[in-house]
N, C-alpha and C positions, 0 to 999 in steps of 0.2 A: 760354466761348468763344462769341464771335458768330457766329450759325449765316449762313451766306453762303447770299444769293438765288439765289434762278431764275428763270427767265424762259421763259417757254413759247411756241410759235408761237400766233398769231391769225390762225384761220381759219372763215371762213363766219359768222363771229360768234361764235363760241366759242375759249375756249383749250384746247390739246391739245398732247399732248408729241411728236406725231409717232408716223406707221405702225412708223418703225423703230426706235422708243426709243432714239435715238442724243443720249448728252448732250458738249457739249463745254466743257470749262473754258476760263475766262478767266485770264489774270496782269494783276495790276497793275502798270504799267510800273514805277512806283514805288518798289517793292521785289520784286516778280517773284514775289510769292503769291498764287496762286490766292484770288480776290474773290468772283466768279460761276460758274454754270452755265449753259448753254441748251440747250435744244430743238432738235434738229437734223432741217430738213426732208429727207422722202425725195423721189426722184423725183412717188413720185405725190401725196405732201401738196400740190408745187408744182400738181401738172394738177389739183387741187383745190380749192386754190387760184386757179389760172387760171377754172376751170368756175363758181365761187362767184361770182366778181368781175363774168363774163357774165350768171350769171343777176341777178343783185343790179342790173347796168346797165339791164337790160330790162325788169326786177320797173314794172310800174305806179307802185308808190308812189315810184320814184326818177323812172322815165321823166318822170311828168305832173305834178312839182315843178315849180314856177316859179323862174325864174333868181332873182328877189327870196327865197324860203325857201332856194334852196342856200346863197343868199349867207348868211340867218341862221344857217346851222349852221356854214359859216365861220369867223361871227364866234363862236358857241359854244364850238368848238375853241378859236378865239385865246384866248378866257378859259380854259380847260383849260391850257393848255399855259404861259399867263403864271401862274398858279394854282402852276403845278406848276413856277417856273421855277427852282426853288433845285436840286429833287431832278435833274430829267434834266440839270441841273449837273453834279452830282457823280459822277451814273451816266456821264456820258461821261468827265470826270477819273478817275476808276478805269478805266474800260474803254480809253481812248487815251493817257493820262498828260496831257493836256494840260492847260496851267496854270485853275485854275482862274478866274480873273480873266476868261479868253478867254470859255469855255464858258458863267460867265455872265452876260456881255453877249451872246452868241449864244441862247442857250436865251432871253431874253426880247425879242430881233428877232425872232426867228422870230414869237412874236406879234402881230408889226407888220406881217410880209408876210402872215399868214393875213387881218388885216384889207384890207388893201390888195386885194387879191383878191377878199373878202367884199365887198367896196363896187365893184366890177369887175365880180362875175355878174351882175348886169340891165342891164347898158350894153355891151356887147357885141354884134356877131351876125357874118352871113356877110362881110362888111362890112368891118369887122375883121379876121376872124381865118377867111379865105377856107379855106371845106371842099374844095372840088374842085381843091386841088394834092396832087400825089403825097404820099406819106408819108418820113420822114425819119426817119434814127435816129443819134443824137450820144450819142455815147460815149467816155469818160473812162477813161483805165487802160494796163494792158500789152498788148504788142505781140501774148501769143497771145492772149487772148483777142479781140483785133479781128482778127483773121484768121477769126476765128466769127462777127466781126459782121459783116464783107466778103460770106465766102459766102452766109449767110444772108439777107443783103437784098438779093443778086442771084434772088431767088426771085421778090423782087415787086419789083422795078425800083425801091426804092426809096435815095432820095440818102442819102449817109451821109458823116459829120461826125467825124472822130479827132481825140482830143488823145491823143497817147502817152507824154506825160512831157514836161516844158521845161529847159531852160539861159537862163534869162532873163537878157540883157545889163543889167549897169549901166555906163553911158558916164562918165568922168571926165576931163575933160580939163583942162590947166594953167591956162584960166580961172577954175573954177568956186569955190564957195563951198565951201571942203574941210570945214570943220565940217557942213553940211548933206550935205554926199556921204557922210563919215563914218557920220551917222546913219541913212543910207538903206542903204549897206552893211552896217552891224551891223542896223537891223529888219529888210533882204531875207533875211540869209542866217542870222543867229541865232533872229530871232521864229521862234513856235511850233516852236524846235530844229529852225529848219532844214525843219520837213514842212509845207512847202505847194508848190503845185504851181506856182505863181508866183514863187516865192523867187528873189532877184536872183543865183545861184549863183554868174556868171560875171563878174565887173570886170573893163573893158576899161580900163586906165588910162594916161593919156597918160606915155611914157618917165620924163619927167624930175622929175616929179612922184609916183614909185613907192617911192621910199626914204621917202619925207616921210610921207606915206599907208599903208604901213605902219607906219611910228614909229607912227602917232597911232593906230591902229585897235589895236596891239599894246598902246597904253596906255590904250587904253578897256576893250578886252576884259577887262583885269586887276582892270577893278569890277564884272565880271558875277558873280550868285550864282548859282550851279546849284544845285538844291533840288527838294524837296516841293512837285508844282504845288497842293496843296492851302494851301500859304505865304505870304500877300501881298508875302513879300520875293521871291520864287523869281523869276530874270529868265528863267532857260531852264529846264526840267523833262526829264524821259526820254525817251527815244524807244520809238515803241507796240511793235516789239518787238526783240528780243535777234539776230534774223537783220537789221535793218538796223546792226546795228551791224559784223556781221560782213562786213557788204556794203560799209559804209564801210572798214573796216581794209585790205580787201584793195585797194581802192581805192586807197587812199593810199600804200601799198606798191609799185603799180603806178606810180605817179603821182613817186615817190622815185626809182625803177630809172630813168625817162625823165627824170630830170635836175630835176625840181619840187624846192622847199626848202620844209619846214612852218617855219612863224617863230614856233606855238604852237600848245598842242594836241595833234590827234591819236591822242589814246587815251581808251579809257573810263575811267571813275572806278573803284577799287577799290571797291566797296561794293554792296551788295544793287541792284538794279533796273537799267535798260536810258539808265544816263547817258552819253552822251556829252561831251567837252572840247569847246568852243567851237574850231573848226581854221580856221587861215590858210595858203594854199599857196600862194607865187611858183611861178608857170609858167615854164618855157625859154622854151614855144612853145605854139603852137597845139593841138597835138595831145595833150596829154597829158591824161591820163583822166581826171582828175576836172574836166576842161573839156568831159567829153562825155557822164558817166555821171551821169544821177540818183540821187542818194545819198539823197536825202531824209532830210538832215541837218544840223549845224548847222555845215558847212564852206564857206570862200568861198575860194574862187582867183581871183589878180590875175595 
């Protein structure tokens, strides 16, 4: 049996398991077994953390670097991490389910933005990138925890910037090119199964043109593979966990009771891991819930 990793916090420069030896398992979306461990920081690992990060800003040897040497450690990283672009591949495919074809072409841009930035730190200054405006804090996520980020930057007056989830419009109207529309609707709402935060959830499509657009989306859908994003065939992979799928269900139940029709889809696959069915939903109206609720899945409603 393959003995499955760990992964420890890195902190002050060293690795450690944490004040409160707290470990937590990972599941593979994939087939939903336990892959990994980690390292669970406590309260104080973080102010630790925090204290380390200070001192390490102020230390002389980072202070009176020149903007030309941060930029070479930059570009050291970039080679690090295109070096290593296969493995933190695979480690985010097991840890997220996400196809692996995504992850990596992503794991080896990120090498491309570390450079881009690297050739950035000595052309830069106040000029640029003006020090004496307030501070700002943008933040990406659920609605409680920005109610934390609200109070807390009313401490120091500082501007703050929420994304809480989208319903992104795709507009379709009787003119357009319905094979290009088609394609935009299946990558908005099917790519990476539906989890991104930009996903075109919501088709807005003009009346008369709604029978036809379904027909054709319902007989595209029927050559998608759901699979193993470790697969080169896999078009759509799992979802990262087993409570978004229950978040969809109940959704969709919701969304049935208010008059919605599913035209395919709808349920998870019988089998090990967190797959979801590629789902289509005519709407009555406006209002119906999965035209309002991020599912963060592979479901599109017209």
């Amino acid at each position: 049996m393959t003995e499955r990793p760990h992964f420890q916090l890195y902190v002050d420069g060293a690795w450690t398991e944490g004040s409160a030896a707290q470990v937590m398992e990972s599941q593979n979306p994939a087939d939903g077994k336990d892959w990994a461990t980690f390292a669970c920081a406590a309260p104080e690992d973080v102010d630790h953390a925090v204290v380390a990060a200070r001192r390490a800003l102020e230390d002389p040897a980072w202070r009176d670097l020149t903007q030309t040497a941060r930029g070479h450690l930059l570009f050291r990283l970039a080679d690090l991490v295109e070096r290593n672009a296969e493995r933190l591949a695979r480690l985010e495919t097991a840890d997220s389910g996400k196809l692996l074809a995504e992850t990596a072409a992503q794991a080896t841009y990120v090498g491309s933005y570390y450079r881009y930035f690297a050739g950035l730190a000595d052309k830069i200054e106040g000029a640029v990138l003006p020090i004496d405006k307030p501070g700002m804090h943008v933040f990406t996520g659920g609605p409680e925890t920005a109610r934390h980020v609200i109070r807390n930057s009313a401490e120091n007056f500082a501007a703050t910037t929420l994304e809480l989830g989208g319903k992104s419009p795709i507009l379709v109207f009787d003119d357009a090119d319905l094979d290009s529309a088609i394609n935009g609707l299946i990558a908005g709402n099917f790519g990476a199964s539906g989890q991104s935060c930009v996903a075109g959830s919501r088709g807005l499509v003009q009346r008369d043109i709604l029978a036809t657009l379904v027909e054709r989306i319902a007989e595209r859908a029927g050559s998608i593979t759901i699979g193993d994003p470790l697969d080169p065939a896999t078009d759509v992979g799992p979802l990262c966990t087993r409570a978004q799928i229950e978040r969809i269900e109940t959704t969709l139940a919701q969304a049935v009771d208010q008059g919605a029709t599913i035209h395919f889809g709808g349920m998870p696959l019988d089998q090990p891991g967190n797959y979801m069915q590629p789902t289509l939903v005519e709407c009555a109206g406006p209002d119906i819930s999965t035209l309002e609720v991020e599912m963060f899945g592979p479901v599109m409603s017209l």
